[in-house]
C-alpha positions in Angstrom: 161.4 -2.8 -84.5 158.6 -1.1 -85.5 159.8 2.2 -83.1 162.5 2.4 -84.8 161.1 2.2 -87.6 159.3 5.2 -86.6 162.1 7.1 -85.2 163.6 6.9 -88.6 160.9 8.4 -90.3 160.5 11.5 -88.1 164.4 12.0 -88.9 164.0 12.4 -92.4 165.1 15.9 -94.3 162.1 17.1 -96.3 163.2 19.3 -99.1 163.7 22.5 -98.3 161.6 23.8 -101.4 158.9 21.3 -101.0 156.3 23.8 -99.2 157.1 26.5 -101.8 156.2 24.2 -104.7 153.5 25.2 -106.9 150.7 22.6 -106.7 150.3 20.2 -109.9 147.7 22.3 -111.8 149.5 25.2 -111.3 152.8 23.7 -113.0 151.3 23.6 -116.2 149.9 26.9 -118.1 149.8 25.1 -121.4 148.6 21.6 -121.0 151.5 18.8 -122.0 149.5 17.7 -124.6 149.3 21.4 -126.8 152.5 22.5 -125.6 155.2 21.6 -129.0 154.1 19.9 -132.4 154.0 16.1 -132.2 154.0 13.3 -134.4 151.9 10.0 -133.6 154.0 6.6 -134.8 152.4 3.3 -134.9 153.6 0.0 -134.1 152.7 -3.5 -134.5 152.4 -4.9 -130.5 154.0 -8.3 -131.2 156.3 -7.9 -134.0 157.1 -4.0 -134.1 156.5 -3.7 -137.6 155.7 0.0 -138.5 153.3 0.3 -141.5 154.8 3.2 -143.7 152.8 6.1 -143.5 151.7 5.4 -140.0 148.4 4.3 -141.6 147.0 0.7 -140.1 146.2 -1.6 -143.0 142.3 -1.2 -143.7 142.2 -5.5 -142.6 143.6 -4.2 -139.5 145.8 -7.0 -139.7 149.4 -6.8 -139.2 151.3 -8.2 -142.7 154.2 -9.6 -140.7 152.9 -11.3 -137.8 149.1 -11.7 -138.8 148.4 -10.0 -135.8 146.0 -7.4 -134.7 146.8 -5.6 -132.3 148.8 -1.5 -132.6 150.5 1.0 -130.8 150.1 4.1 -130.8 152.4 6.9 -130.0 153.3 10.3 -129.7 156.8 11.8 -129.8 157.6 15.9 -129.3 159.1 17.0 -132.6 162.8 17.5 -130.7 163.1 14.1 -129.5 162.0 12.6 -132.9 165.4 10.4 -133.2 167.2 11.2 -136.7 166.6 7.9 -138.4 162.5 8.4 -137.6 162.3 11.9 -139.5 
């Protein structure tokens, strides 16, 4: 089983491009992070509950739930949904 196993592997296609692929660092000339304008979005972990502004309450605690603990997130500008803007 285990030969066969084998067998199957050597018969695989690789991708014809895969050797002419750049290597990771190269991919990148602006890092992800800097590369469009992005807004952070924060979120209550339990409930969801987004506090307006995007500002935690100064407790830290969530007014819904009573819980502490947040989200954080960033979304690129163009995949900002409508409703969020």
């Amino acid at each position: 089983m285990v030969e066969k196993k084998l067998r199957d592997v050597s018969k695989r296609v690789r991708h014809p491009d895969f050797d002419a692929m750049p290597n990771r660092q190269e991919r990148f000339r602006v890092p992800p992070s800097l590369s469009r304008p992005k807004r952070v979005f924060v979120n209550c972990h339990y409930c969801g509950y987004s506090p307006p502004g995007g500002v935690i309450p100064q407790s830290g605690i969530c007014p819904k739930c009573g819980r502490s603990s947040w989200d954080r997130f960033a979304l690129p500008e163009p995949l900002i949904p409508k409703h969020m803007k």
